[in-house]
PAZAPA-4460 file (N, C-alpha, C; in steps of 0.05 Angstrom, whole numbers, plus 32768, in hexadecimal, padded with zeros to 4 digits):
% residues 182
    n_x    n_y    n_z   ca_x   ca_y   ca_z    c_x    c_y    c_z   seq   type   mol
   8490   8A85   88B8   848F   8A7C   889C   849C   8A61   8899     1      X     A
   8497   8A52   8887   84A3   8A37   8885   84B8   8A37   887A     2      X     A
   84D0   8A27   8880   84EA   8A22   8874   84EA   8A1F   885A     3      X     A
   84D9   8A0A   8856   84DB   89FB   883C   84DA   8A15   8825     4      X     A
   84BF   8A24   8829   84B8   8A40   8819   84CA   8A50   8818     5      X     A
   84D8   8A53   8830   84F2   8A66   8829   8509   8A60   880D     6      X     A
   850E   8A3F   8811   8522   8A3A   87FC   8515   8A37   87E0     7      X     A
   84FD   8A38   87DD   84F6   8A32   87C2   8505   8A4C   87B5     8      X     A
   84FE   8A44   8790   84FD   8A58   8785   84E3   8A5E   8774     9      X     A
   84E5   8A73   876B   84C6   8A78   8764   84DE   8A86   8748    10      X     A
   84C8   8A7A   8736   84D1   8A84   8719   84BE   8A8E   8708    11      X     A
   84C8   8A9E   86F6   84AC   8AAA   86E6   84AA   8A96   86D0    12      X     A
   848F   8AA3   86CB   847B   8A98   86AF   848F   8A92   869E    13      X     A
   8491   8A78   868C   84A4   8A77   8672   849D   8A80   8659    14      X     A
   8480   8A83   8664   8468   8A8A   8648   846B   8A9E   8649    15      X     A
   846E   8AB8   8632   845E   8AD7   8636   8441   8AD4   862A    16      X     A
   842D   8AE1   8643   841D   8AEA   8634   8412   8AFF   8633    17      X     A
   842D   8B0E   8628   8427   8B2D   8614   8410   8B2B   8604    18      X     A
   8416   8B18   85EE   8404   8B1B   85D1   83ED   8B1D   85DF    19      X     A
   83D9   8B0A   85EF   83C4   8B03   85FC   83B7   8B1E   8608    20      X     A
   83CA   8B20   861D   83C6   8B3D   8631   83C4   8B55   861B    21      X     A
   83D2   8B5D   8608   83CB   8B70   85F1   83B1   8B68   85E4    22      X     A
   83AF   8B54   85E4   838F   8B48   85D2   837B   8B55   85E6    23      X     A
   837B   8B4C   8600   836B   8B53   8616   8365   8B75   8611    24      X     A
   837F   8B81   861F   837A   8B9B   8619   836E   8BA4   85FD    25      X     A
   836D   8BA2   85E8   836D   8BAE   85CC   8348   8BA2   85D6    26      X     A
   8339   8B8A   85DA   8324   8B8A   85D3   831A   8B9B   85EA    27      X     A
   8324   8B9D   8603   831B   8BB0   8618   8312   8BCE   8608    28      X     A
   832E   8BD6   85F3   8329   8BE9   85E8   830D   8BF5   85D6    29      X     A
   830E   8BDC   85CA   82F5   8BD0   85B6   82E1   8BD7   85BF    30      X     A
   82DD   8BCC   85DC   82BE   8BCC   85EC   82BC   8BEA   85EB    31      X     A
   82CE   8BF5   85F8   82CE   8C0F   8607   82BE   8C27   85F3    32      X     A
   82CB   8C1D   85DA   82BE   8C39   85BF   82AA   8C2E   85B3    33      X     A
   8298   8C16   85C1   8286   8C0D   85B8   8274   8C1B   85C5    34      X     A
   8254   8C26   85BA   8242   8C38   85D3   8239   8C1C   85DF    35      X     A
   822A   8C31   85F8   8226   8C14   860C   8206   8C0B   860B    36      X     A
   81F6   8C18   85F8   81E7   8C07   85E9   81E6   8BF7   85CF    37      X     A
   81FF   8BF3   85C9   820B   8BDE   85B6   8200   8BC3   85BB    38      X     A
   81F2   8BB4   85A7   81EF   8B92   85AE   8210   8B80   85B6    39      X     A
   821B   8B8C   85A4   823C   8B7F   8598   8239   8B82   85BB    40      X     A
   823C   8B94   85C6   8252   8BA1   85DE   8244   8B85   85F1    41      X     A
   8231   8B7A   85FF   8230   8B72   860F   8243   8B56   860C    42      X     A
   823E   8B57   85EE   824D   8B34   85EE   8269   8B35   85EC    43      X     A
   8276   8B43   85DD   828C   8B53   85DD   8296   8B50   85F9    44      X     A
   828C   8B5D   860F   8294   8B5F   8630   828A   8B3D   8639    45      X     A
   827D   8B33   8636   8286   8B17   8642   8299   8B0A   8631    46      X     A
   829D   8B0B   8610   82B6   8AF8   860F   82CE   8B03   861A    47      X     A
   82C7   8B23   8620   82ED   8B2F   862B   82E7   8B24   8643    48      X     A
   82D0   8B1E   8655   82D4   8B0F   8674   82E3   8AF8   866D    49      X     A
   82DA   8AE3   8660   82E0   8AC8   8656   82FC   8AD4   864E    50      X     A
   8300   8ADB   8641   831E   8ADB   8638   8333   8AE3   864E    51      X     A
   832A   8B01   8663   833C   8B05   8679   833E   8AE1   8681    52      X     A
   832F   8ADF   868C   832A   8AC6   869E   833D   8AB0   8697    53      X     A
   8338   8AAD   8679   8345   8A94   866F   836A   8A9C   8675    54      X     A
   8365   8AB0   866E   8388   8ABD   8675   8391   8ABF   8689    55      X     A
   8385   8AC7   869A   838B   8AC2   86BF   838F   8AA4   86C0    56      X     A
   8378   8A96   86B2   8387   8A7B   86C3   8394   8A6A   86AB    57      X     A
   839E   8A70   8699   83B3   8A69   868B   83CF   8A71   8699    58      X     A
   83CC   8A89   8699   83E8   8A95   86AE   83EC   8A8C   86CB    59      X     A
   83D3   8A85   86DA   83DE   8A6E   86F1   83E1   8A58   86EE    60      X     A
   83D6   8A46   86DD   83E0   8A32   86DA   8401   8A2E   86C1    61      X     A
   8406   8A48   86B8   8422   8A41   86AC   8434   8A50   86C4    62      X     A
   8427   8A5B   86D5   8439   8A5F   86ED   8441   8A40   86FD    63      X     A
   8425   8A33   8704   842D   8A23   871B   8437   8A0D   8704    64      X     A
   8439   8A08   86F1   8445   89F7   86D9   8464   89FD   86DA    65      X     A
   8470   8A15   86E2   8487   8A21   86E3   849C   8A14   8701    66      X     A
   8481   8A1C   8718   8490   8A16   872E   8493   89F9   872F    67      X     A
   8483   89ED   872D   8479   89CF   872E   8492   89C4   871F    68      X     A
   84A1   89D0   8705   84B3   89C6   86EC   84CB   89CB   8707    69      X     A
   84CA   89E3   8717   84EB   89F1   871E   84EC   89D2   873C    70      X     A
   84D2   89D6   8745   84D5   89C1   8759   84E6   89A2   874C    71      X     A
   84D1   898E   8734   84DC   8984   8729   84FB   8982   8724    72      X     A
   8505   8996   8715   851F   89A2   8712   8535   8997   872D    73      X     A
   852A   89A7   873D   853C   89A9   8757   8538   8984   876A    74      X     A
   851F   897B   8759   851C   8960   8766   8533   894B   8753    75      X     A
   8536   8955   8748   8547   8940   8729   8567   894B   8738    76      X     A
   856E   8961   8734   8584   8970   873F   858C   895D   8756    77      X     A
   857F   895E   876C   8581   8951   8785   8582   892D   8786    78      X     A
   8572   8924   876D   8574   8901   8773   858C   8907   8755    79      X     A
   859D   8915   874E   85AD   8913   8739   85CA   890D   874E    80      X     A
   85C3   8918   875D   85DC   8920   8778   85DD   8903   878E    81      X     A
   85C6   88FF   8798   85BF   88E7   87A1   85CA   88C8   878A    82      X     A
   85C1   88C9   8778   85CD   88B8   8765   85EE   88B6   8764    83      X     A
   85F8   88D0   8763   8618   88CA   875C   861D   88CC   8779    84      X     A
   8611   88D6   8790   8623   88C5   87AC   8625   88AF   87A9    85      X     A
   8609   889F   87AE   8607   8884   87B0   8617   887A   879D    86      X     A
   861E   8876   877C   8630   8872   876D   864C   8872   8773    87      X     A
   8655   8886   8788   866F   888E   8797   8675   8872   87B4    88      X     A
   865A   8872   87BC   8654   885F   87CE   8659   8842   87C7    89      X     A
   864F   883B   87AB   8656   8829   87A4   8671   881D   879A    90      X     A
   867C   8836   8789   8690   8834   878A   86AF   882E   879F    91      X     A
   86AA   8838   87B5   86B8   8841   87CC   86B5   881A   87D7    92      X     A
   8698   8816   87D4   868E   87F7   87E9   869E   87E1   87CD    93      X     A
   86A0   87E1   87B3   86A9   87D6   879F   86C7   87D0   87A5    94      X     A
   86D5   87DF   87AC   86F3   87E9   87B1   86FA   87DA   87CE    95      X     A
   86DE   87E0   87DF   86E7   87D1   87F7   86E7   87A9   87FB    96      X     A
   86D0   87AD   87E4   86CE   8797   87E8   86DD   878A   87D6    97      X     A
   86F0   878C   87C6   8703   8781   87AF   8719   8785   87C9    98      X     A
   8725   8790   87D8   8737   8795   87F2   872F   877C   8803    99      X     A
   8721   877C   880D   8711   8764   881C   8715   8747   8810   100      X     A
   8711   874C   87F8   8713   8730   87E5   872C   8728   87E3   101      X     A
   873D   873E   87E8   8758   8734   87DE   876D   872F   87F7   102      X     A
   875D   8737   880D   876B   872E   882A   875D   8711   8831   103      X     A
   8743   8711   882B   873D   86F1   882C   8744   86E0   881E   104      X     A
   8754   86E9   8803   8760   86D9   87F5   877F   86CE   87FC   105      X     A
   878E   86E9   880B   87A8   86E1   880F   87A7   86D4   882C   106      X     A
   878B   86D5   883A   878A   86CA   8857   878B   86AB   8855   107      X     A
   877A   86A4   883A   8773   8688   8834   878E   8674   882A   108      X     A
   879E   8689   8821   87B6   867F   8807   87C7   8676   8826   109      X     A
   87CC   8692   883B   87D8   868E   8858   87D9   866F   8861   110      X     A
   87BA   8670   8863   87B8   8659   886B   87B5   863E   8865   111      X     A
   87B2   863E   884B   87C9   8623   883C   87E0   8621   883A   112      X     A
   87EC   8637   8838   880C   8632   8835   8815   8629   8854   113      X     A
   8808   8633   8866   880D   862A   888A   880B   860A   8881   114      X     A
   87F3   8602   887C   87E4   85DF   8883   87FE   85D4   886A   115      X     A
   87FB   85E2   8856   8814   85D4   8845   882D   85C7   8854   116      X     A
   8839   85E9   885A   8855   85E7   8868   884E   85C7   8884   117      X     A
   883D   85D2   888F   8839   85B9   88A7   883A   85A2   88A5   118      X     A
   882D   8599   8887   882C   857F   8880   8842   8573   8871   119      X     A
   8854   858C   8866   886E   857E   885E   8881   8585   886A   120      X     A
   8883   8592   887E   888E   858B   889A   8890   856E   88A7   121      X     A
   887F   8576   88AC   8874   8551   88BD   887E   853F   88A8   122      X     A
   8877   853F   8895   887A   8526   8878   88A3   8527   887B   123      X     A
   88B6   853E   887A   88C9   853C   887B   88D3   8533   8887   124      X     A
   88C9   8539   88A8   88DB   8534   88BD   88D0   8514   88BC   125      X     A
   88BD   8508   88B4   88B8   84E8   88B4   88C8   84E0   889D   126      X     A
   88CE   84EA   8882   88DB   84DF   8870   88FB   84DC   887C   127      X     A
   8908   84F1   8888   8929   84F3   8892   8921   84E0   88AA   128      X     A
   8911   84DE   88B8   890E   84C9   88CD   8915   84A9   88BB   129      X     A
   88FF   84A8   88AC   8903   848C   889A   891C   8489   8897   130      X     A
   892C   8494   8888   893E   8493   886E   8957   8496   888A   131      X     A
   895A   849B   88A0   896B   8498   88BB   8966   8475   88C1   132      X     A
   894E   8471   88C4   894A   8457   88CE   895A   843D   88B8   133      X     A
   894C   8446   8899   8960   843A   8889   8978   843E   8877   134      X     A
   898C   844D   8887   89A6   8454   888A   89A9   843A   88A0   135      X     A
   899E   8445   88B2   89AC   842E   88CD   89A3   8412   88C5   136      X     A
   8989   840C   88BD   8989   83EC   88B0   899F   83E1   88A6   137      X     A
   89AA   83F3   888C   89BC   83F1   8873   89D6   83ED   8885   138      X     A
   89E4   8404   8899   89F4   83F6   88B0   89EF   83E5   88AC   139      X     A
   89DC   83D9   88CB   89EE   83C8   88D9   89E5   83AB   88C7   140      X     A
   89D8   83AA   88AD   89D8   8390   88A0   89EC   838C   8889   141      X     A
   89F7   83A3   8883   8A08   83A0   886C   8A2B   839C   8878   142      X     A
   8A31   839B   885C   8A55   8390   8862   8A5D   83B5   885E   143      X     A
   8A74   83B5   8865   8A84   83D7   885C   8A80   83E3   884C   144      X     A
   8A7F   83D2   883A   8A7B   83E3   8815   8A66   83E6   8812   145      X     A
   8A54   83D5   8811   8A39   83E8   8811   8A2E   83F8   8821   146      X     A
   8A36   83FA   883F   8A2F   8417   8854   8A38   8429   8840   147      X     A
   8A55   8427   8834   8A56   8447   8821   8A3F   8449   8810   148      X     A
   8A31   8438   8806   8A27   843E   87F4   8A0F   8448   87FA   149      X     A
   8A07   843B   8813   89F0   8443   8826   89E7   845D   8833   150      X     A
   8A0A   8465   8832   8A09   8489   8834   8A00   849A   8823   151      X     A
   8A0A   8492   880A   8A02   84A4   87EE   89E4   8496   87EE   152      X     A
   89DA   8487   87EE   89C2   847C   87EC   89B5   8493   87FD   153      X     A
   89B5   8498   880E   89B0   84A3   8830   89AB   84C0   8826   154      X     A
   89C6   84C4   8817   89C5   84E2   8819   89B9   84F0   87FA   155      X     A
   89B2   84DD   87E6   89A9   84DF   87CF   8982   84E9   87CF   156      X     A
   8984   84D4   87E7   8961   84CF   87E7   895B   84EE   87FD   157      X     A
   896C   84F4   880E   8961   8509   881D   896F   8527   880B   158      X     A
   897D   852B   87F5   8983   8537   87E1   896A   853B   87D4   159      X     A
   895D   8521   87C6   8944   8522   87B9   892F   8534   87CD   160      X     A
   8925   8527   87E3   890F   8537   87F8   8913   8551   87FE   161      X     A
   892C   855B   87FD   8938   8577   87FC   892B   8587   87E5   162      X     A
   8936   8585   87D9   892E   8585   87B7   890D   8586   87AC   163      X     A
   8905   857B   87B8   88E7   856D   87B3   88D3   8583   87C4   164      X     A
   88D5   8597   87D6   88D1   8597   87E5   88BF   85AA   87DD   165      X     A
   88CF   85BF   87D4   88B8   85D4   87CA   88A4   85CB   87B8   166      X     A
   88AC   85B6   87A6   888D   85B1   878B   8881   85A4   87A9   167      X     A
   8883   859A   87B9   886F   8583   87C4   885F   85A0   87CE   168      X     A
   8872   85A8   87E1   8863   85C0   87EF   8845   85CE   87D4   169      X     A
   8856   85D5   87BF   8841   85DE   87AC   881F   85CB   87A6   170      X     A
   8830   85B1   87A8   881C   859C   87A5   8804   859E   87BC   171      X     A
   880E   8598   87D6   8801   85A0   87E2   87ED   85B3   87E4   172      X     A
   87F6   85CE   87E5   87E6   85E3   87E9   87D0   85E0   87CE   173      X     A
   87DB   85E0   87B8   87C0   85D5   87A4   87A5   85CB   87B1   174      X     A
   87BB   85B1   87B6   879B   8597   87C3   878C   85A4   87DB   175      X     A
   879B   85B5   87E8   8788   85C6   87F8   8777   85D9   87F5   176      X     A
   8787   85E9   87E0   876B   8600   87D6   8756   85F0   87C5   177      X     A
   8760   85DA   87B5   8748   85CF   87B7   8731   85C7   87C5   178      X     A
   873B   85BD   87D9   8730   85B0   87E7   871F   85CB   87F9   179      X     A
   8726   85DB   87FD   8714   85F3   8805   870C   85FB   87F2   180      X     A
   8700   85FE   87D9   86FB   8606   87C2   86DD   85F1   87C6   181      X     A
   86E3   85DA   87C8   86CD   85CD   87CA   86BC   85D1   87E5   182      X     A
***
């Protein structure tokens, strides 16, 4: 036997047809106490053929109208199920990919604040390089009193670069996500 046939279901008629089937019977009755040299009787017995007939296949076709509906049914049932996985699916890939987005976001941010930090690195250690070289200018060309002053000068300007350090750093990293933005 086939699988498939095993799981169906088979459902009855949604129609009754009592009233009909009593109609049937009652003119069967009709014929019956009619004599059988009656004119009435012959015509009488083909509309009750015509009428069985029409009722037999009214009742299979509101049968296979039935199964055909339960198949339907169980086909809607099944892509109703299919629908809210895939919806779950989407959901689940929505979540992953907002996760994803937000590690390529902090991977990107990583990596400007690195090229930031690098470049004002480098930019510092050249600025305290400068500001050493003219300390020692200020030496050895000046008289006493102004080397003092050359110190506070000295130590004012690498106070400022201190100071400065984080907005530049900020600055930086800007002009870079820009610059990957474009």
């Amino acid at each position: 036997m086939n699988p498939k046939r095993e799981t169906r279901t088979v459902t009855t008629a949604s129609v009754s047809f009592q009233r009909e089937e009593e109609g049937a019977e009652k003119l069967q009755k009709w014929i019956a106490e009619l004599s059988p040299e009656a004119p009435e009787r012959k015509r009488l017995e083909e509309i009750q053929a015509h009428y069985a007939s029409l009722l037999h296949t009214a009742q299979l076709v509101t049968r296979m109208g039935d199964r055909l509906q339960a198949k339907l049914r169980a086909a809607n049932e099944e892509l109703a199920q299919k629908n809210a996985e895939i919806a779950r699916y989407n959901e689940a890939l929505q979540k992953k990919n907002q996760e994803l987005q937000e590690t390529l976001n902090a991977l990107q941010e990583s990596q400007r604040r690195r090229k930031a930090l690098t470049v004002l690195g480098l930019s510092t250690i050249v600025i305290f390089m400068v500001t050493e070289l003219i300390e020692y200018y200020i030496e050895q060309t000046a008289s006493k009193a102004t080397s003092q002053w050359a110190n506070f000068f000295s130590f004012g300007f690498k106070a400022i670069v201190a100071l400065a350090f984080k907005p530049l750093e900020e600055l930086v990293e800007s002009l870079l996500a820009r610059s990957v933005r474009k």
